[in-house]
C-alpha positions in Angstrom: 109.1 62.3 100.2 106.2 59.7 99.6 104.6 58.2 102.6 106.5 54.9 102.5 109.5 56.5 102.9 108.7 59.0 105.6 107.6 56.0 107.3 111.2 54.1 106.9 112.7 57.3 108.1 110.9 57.2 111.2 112.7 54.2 112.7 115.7 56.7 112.9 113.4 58.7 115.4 111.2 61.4 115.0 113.2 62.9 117.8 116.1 63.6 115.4 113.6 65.2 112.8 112.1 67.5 115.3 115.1 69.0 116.6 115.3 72.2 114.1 118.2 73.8 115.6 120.6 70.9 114.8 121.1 70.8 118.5 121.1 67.6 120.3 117.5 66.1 119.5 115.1 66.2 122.8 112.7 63.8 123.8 109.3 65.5 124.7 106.6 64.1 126.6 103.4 62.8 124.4 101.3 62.3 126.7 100.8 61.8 130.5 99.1 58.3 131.8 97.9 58.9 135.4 100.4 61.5 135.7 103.1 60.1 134.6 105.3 60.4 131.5 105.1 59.1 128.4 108.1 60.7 126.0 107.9 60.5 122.3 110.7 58.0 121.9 108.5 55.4 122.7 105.9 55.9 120.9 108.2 57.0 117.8 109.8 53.7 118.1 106.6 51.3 118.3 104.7 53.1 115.3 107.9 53.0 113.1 108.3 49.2 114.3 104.6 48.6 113.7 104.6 50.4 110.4 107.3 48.2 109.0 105.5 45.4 109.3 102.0 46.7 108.0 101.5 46.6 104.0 99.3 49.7 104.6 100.6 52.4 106.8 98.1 53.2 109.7 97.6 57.0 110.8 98.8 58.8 113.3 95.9 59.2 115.3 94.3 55.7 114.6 97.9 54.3 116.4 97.4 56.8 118.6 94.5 55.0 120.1 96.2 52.0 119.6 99.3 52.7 122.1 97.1 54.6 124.7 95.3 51.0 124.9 98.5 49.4 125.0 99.8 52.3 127.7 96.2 51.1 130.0 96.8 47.3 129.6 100.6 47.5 130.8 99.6 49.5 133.5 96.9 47.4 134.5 99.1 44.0 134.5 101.4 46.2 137.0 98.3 47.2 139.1 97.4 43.4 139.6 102.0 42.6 140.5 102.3 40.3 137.8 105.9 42.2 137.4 106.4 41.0 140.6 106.1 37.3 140.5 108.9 34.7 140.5 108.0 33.9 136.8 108.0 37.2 135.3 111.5 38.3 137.2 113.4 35.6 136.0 112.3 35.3 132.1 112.8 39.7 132.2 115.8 38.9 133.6 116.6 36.2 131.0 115.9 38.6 128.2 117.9 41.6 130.2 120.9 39.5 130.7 121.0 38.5 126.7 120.2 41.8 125.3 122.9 43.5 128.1 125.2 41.2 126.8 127.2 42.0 123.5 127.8 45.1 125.5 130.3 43.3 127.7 132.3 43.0 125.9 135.7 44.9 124.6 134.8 45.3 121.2 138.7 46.2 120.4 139.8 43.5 121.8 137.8 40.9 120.7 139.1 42.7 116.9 142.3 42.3 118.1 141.6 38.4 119.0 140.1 37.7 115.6 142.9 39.4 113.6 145.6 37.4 115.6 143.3 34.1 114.8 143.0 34.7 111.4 146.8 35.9 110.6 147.7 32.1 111.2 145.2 31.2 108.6 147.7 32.3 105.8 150.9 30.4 107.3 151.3 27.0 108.4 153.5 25.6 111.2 155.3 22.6 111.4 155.2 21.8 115.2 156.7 19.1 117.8 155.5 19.2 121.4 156.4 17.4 124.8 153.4 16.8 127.1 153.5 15.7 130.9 150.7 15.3 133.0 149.1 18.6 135.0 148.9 16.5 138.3 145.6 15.8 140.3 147.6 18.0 143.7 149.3 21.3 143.8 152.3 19.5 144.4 151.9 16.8 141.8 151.8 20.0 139.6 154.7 21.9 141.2 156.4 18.6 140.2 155.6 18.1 136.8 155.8 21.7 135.6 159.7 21.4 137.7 160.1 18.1 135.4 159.7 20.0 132.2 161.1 22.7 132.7 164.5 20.3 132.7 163.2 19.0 129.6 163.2 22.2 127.8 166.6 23.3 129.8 168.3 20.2 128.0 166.3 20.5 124.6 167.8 24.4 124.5 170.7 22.9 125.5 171.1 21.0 122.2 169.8 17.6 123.4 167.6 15.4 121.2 163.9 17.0 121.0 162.3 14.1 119.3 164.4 11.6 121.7 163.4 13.6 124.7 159.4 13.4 123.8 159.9 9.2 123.2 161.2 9.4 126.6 159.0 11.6 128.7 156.0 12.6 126.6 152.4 11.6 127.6 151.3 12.2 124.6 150.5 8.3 123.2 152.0 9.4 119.5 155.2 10.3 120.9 156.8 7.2 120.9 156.6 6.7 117.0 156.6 10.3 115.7 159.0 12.0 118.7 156.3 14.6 119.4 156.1 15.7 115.7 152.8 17.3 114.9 153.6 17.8 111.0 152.2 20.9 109.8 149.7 22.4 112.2 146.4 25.1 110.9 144.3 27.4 113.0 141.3 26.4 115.2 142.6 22.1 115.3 144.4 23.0 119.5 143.9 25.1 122.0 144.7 28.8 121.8 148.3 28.4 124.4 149.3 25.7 122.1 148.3 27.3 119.0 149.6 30.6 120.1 152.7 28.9 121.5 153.4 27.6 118.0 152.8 30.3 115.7 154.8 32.9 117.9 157.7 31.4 119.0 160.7 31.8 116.7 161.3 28.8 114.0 163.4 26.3 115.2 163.3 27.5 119.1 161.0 26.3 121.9 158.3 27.5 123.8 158.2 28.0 127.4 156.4 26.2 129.6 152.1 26.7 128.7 149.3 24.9 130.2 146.2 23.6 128.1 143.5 21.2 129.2 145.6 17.9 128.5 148.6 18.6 130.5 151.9 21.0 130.6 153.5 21.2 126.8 156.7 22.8 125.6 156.2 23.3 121.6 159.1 23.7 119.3 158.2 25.6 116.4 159.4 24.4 112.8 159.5 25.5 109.2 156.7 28.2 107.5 155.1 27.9 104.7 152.4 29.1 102.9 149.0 27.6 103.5 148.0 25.0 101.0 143.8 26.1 101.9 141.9 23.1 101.9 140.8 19.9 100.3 137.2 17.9 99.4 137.5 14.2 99.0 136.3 11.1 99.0 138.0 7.3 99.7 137.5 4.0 99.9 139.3 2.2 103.0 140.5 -1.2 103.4 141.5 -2.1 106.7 145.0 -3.7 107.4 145.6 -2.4 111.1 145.4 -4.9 113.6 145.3 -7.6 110.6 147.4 -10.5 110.0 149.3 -11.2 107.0 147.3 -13.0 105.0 144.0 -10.5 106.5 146.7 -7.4 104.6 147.4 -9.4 101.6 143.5 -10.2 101.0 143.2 -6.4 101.8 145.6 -5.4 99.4 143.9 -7.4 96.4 140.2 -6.6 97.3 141.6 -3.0 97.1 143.2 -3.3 93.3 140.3 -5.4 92.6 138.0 -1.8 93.3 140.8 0.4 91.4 140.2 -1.4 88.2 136.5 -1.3 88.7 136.8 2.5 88.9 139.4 2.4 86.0 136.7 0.9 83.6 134.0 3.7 84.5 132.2 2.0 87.9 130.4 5.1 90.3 132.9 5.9 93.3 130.2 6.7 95.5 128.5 3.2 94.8 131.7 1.2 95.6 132.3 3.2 98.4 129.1 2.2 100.2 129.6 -1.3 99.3 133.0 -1.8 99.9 134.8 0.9 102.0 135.7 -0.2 105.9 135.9 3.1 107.2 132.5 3.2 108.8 132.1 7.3 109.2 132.3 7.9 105.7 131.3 4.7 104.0 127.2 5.2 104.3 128.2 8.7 102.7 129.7 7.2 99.8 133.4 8.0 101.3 133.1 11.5 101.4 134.5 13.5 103.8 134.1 17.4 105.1 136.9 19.7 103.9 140.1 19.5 105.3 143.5 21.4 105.6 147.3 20.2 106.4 147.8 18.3 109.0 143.9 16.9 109.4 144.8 13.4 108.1 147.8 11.1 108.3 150.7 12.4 105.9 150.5 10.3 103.3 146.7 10.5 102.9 147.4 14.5 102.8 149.6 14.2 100.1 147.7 12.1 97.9 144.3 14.0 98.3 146.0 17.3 97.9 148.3 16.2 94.4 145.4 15.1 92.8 143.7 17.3 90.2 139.7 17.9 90.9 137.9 15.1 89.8 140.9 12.7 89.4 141.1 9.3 91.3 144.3 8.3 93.7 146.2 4.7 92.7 145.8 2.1 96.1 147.9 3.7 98.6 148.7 2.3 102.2 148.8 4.5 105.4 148.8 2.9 109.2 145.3 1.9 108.9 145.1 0.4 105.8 144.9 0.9 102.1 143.0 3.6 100.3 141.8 5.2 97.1 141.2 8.9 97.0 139.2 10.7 94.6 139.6 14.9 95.2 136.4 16.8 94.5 137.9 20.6 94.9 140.7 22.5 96.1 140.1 26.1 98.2 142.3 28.7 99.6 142.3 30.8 102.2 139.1 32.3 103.2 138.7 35.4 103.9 137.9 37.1 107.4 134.5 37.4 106.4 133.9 34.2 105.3 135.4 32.8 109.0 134.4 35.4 111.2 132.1 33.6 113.0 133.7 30.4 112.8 136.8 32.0 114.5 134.5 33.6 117.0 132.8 30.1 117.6 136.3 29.0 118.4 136.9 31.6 121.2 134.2 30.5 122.8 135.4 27.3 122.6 138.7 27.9 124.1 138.3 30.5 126.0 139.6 33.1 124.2 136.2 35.2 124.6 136.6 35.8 128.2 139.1 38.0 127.3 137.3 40.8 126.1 134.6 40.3 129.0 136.8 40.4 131.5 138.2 43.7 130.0 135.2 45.4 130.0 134.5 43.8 133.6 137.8 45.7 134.3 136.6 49.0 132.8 133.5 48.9 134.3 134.9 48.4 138.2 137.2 51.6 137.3 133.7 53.9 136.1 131.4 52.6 139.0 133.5 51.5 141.7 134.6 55.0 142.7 136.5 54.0 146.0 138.6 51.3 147.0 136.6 50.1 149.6 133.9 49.6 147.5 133.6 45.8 146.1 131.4 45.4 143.4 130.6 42.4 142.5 130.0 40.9 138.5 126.2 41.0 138.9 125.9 44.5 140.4 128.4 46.0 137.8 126.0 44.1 134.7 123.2 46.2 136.7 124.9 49.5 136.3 125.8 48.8 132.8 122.0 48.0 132.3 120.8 51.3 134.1 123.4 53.4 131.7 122.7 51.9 128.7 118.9 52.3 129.7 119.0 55.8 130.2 121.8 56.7 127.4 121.4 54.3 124.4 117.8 54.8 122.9 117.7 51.7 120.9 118.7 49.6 123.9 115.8 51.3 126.1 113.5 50.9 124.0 114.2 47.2 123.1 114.3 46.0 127.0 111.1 48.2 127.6 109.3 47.2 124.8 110.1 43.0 126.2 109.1 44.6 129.8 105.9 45.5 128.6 105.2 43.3 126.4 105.4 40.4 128.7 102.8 42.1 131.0 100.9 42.9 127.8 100.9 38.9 127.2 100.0 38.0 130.3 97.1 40.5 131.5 95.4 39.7 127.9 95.8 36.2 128.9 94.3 36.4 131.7 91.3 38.5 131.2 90.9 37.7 127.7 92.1 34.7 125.7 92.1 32.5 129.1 89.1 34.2 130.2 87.1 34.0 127.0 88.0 30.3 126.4 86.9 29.1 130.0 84.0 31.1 130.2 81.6 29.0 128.0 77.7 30.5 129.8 79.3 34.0 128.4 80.4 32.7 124.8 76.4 31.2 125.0 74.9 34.0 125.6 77.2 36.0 122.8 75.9 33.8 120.3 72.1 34.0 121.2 72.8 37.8 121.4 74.4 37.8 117.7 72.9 34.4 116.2 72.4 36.6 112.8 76.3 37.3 112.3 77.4 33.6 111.8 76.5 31.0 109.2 77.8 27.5 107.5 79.4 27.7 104.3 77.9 24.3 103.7 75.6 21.6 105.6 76.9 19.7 107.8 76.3 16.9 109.8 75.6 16.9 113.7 75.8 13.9 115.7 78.0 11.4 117.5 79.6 8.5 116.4 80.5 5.4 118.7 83.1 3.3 117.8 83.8 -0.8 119.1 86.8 -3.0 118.2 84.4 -4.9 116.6 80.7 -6.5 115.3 80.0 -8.6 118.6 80.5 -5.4 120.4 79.1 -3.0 118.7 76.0 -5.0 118.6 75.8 -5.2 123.0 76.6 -1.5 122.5 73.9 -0.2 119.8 71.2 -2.8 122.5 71.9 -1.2 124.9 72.0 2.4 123.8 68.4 0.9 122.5 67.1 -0.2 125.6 68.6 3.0 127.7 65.4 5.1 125.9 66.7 9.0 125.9 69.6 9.2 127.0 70.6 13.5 127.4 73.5 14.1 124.6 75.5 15.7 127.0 75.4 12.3 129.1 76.4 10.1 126.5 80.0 9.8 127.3 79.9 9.3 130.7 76.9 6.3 130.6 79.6 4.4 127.8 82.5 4.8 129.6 80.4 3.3 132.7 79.1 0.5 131.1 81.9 -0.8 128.7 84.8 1.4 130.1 87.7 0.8 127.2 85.4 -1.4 124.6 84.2 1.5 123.2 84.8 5.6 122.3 82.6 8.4 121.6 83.0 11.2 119.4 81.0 14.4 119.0 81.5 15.0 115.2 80.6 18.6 113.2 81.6 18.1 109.7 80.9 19.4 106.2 81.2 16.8 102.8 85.0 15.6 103.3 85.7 16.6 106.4 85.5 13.0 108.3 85.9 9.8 105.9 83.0 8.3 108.6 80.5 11.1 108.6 80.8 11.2 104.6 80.0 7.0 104.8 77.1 7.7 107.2 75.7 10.9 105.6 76.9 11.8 102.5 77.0 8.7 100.6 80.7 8.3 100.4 82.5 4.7 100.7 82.6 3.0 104.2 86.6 3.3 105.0 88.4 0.9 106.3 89.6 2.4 109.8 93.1 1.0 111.0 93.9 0.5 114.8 91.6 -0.7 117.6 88.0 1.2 116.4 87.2 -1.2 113.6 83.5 -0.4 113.8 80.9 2.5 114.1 77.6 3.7 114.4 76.3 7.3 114.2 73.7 8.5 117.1 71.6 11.6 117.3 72.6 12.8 114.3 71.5 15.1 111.6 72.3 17.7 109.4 71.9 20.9 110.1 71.8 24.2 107.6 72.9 27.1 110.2 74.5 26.9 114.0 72.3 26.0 116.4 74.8 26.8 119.1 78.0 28.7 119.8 80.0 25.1 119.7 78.9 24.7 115.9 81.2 27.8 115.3 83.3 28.0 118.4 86.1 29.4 117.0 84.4 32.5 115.2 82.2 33.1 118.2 85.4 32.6 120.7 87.2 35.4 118.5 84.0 37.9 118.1 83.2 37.3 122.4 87.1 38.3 123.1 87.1 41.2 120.9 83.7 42.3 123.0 86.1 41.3 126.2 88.7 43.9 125.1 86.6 46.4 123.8 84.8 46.7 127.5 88.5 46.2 129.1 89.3 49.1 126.9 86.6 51.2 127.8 86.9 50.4 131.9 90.8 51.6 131.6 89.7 54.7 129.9 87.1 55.6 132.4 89.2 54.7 135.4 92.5 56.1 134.4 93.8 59.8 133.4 95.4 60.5 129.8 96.2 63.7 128.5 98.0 63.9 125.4 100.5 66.7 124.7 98.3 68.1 121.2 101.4 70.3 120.5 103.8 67.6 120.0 101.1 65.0 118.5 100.8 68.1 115.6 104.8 68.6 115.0 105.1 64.6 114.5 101.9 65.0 112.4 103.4 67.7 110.1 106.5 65.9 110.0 105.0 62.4 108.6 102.0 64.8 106.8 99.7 61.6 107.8 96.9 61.2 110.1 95.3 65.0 109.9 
């Protein structure tokens, strides 16, 4: 096996390749950090992690010295309780409660919820409902659930459905379609009503369900195959609300753009010039996919007759007259393809609490193990977390790798990148120590520039820094902004050939620029160039980096001296002579 792949390998534990007897694998201790154990899970997992994403493999030993370091630092950050402040207990417990939480749920029956979603994706349902309100009292709902469950006793009874739902129906369409819902499609109601639809027997009626509009009764109509879905475009003229002559101007302006298309004109053009339907008109009258009973019936029919490509003759529905052109038919998707749409549905509906709540269910029956306990939702997610923590490796080793590596984040921040950053005397003295190790790539030019609105000031401004005599650089500033407050601004400028449009214009002979917004005009002060640094600030960020690698390298050394490893030299060899790296 080359070393690449011994590497790969290891992310499915070294644990598992130690364990000769083909026995259950053990977990041995490493090491020992002050005493206390450090198994070889751990560290298996962080080296294969940290391998993965390294082009070049490092050694055994060399990450060896890497995740003791690690081990000190996390230990340190407890030492100084930052696991113990507000901030740190609620992001860990942020993280906890996401990673904890695919595992509350029944996995079989949120299968069992997608494959009843997606068997209605085959069929479609032609569908009438009843709706009355749910009532804003318990007895306002007593009453209204009473009121149709007469409904339903007289629709059963053979009375008129779609005369019933003109009659007593909330729903606004009633009263011109009797409650008729045409052909209905998965995911375009609430589960109850969807559900309602598809499983109750064609040509009988629900009982009495409940969804966020009101109480419904559904009768279920006629099957049929699904006919998928279409892509379209249209262009809309508007005739609703219009008066005669408004419909009869609507219907020629609308013939007028079919024989345009006719004699080759772009659809897409004339859609954004001419189409009145203002969500799809800017997009050149397309339109996102869509399935039976999505648009009015006669807009359905036309978009899904029509061969791809081919354009629709003027057609009227209730809002006015239309042209279709049909970009593509599609069928019905597979489970794969909708998966997480359907599952974006659940959550929508309310469908996904299902499977939580079973596993909430299953839970109380492991952990509460009399029935006077009462456990509530938060203490059984912490029981699940302490199981899963001490039985599932990967989950372990995920929430303790966040653990620590918060700590990690902020303990370095603190005493290093923070640290380093604020403490400018030390980053000073750095630099005079190791002057020699930094250089320029190229001169550059050192200075300030102050900028005016404009030539009267800058003139009272360049007198006056005349007149002031020496003035100490690090002063400057502060005397401007005293004398002229917002009439003028200073910068401290560092910059090579190209760097600054000004500096090139004042020192390296390039064209004076012409600066837009308020600092029109300019004049360099105390400037030169300058060959090498002449200070830490002339190469901050190299010196910043070198001083907080000195920072850690001393932090290292202070956790080493202060605390007690002892590495298990046993195991360290088998997981050498497993990997046959690092001797």
């Amino acid at each position: 096996m080359n070393l690449r792949k011994s590497l790969f390998v290891l992310a499915m534990g070294m644990g598992v390749a130690l364990a000769a007897d083909g026995k259950k694998p053990s977990d041995p201790v490493l090491m020992t950090i002050d005493g206390k154990d450090v198994r070889l899970s751990e560290f298996d997992y962080l080296y294969g992690k940290n391998n993965m994403q390294q082009q070049s493999p490092v050694a055994v030993d060399e990450y060896l010295d890497m995740f003791i370091a690690y081990k000190l630092k996390v230990a340190d950050a407890i030492a100084a309780g930052i696991d113990t402040t507000a901030a740190f207990r609620k992001e860990y417990e942020g993280y906890r409660l996401d990673l904890v939480r695919p595992y509350l749920t029944d996995k079989d029956e949120e299968e069992r919820l997608i494959s009843e979603a997606y068997s209605h994706y085959p069929v479609e349902v032609e569908a009438s409902h009843i709706m009355v309100a749910l009532g804003k009292t318990p007895e306002e709902r007593e009453k209204n659930k009473a009121l149709l469950d007469s409904i339903r006793t007289a629709a059963v009874g053979g009375a008129d459905f779609a005369a019933l739902a003109r009659k007593y129906s909330i729903d606004r369409s009633a009263s011109r379609n009797g409650g008729s819902m045409g052909y209905i499609t998965p995911g375009r109601f609430p589960y109850v009503f969807e559900k309602a639809a598809y499983d109750t027997p064609e040509g009988e009626i629900s009982p009495v369900i409940e969804t966020p509009f009101g109480f419904h009764i559904v009768r279920s109509g006629a099957r049929r195959a699904a006919t998928g879905e279409v892509l379209a475009q249209h262009i809309l003229k508007l005739t609703q609300g219009k008066t005669p002559e408004e419909q009869a101007r609507a219907k020629t302006q609308i013939d007028s753009i079919y024989t345009l298309i006719k004699g080759g004109a772009d659809f897409s053009d004339l859609a954004r010039r001419e189409s009145e339907d203002p969500g799809s008109a800017k997009n050149g009258g397309m339109l996102p996919w869509f399935g039976a009973g999505r648009m009015v019936p006669e807009f359905e029919k036309a978009a899904f007759a029509l061969a791809d490509s081919a354009v629709s003759e003027p057609f009227q529905t209730s809002y006015g007259y239309h042209i279709v052109k049909t970009l593509g038919h599609r069928g019905v998707p597979a489970l794969d393809d909708v998966r997480q749409q359907i599952m974006g549905m659940m959550q929508r509906d309310g469908r996904a609490q299902l499977p939580y709540r079973k596993k909430m269910d299953e839970l109380r029956a492991r952990f509460q193990t009399s029935p006077s306990d009462s456990l509530s939702e938060n203490e059984l997610i912490d029981l699940e977390t302490e199981r899963l923590a001490a039985e599932d490796a990967d989950f372990a080793n995920l929430l303790r790798e966040y653990h620590d590596g918060m700590l990690l984040f902020e303990i370095s921040n603190r005493k290093i990148w923070e640290g380093a950053a604020k403490d400018t005397e030390g980053i000073e003295k750095y630099f005079e120590v190791h002057r020699g190790d930094y250089s320029l790539a190229e001169p550059k030019y050192k200075g300030f520039m102050i900028y005016t609105p404009n030539d009267s000031m800058m003139t009272v401004v360049r007198e006056y820094v005349a007149a002031a005599g020496d003035i100490n650089p690090d002063s400057i500033g502060v005397v401007l902004k005293r004398q002229f407050d917002k009439d003028v601004r200073i910068e401290r400028v560092l910059a090579a050939k190209g760097d600054n449009r000004v500096v090139d214009a004042v020192a390296f002979g390039g064209e004076r620029p012409d600066l837009p917004g308020k600092w029109k005009c300019w004049m360099p002060w105390n400037g030169r160039m300058i060959e090498a640094p002449e200070e830490a600030a002339d190469v901050r960020g190299a010196v910043t980096t070198d001083y907080q690698a000195e920072l850690e390298r001393e932090w290292v050394e202070q956790l080493r001296a202060t605390h007690k490893v002892k590495v298990n030299k046993k195991v360290l060899k088998s997981v050498k002579q497993h990997l046959n790296v690092g001797r």
